[in-house]
C-alpha positions in Angstrom: -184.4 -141.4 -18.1 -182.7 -137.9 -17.1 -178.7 -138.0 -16.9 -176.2 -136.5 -14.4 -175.1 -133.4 -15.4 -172.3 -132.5 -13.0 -172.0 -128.9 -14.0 -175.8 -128.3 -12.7 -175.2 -130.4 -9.1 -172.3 -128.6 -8.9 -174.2 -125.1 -9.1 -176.5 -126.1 -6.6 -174.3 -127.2 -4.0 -172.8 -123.7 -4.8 -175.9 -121.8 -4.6 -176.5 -123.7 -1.5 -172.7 -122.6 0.1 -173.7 -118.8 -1.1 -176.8 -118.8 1.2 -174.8 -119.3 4.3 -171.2 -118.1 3.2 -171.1 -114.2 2.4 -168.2 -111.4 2.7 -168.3 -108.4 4.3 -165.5 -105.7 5.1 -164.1 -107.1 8.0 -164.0 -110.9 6.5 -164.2 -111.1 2.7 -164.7 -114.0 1.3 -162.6 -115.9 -0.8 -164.3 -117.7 -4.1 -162.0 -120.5 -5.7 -162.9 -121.6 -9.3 -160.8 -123.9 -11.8 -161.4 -125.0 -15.4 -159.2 -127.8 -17.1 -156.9 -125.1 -17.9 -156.7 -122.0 -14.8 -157.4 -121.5 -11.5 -158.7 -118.9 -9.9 -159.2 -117.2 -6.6 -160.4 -113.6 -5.5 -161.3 -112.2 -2.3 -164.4 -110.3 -2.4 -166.4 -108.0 0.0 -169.8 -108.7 -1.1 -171.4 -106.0 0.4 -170.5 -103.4 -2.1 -170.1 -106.1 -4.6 -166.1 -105.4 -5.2 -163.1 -108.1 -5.9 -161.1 -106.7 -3.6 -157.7 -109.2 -4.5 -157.3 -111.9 -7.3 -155.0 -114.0 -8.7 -155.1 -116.9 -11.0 -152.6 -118.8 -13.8 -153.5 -116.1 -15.7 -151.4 -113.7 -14.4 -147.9 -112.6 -16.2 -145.7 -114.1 -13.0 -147.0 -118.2 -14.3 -144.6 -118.8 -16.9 -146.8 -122.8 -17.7 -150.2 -121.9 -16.8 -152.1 -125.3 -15.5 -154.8 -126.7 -13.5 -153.1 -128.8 -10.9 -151.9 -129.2 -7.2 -149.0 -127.7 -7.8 -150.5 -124.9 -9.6 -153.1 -124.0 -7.0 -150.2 -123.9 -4.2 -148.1 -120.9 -6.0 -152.1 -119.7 -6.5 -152.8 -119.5 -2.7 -149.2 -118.2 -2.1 -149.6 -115.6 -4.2 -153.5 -114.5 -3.0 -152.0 -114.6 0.3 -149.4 -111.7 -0.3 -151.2 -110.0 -2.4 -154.5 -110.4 0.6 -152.0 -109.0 3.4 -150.4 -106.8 1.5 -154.2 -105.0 0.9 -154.1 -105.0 4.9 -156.7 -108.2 4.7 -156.0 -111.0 7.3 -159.0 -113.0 7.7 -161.5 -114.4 5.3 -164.2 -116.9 4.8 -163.4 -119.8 2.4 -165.5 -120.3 -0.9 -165.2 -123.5 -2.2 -167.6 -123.0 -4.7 -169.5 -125.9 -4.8 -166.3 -128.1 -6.0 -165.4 -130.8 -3.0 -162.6 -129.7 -0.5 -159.7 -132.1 -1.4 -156.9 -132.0 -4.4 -156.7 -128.6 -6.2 -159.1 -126.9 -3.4 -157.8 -128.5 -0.6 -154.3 -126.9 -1.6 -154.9 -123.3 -2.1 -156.8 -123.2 1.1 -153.5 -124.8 2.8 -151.1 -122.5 1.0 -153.9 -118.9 1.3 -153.4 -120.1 5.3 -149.5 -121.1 5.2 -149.3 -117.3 3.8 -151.0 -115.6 6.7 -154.5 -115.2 6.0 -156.9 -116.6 8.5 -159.8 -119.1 7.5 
């Protein structure tokens, strides 16, 4: 009897999203991943292959890197200046196979609060 391994189901509903969901140079699109530790988002023009703007609780400006709401909010405020500021305004979302609620749900809200357009 096989088992569920969530990190393969996840991959395919990702795979799945990447069919349909691609970036170009007047809409980039806007991956989100996470780990138990980070999170991570980039906006990337997938037509010449290029991250185009990141950020992530990896960067110097998180003094208690972590993986939560919270976390993802200063995330998607932080993409969002960093997006505008690189004269980009509109972007298709990337969820990334992960479901749209909690963590994903939030840096989506906060990306959009900070004046990029979904």
């Amino acid at each position: 009897m096989s088992t569920i391994n969530r990190k393969s189901i996840r991959r395919r509903i990702h795979n799945r999203i990447r069919r349909k969901v691609s970036g170009t140079a007047a809409r980039p699109r806007l991956a989100v991943s996470y780990s138990n530790q980070h999170i991570y988002a980039q906006v990337i023009d997938d037509s010449v292959g290029r991250t185009l703007v990141s950020a992530s609780t990896l960067d110097k400006s998180f003094e208690k890197a972590a993986s939560n709401v919270e976390s993802a909010q200063k995330i998607g405020k932080l993409l969002a200046e960093r997006a505008t500021g690189a004269n980009i305004s509109a972007v298709v979302f990337d969820r990334g196979g992960h479901l749209f609620h909690g963590k994903i749900k939030a840096l989506a809200d906060a990306a959009r609060d900070g004046g990029l357009q979904f």
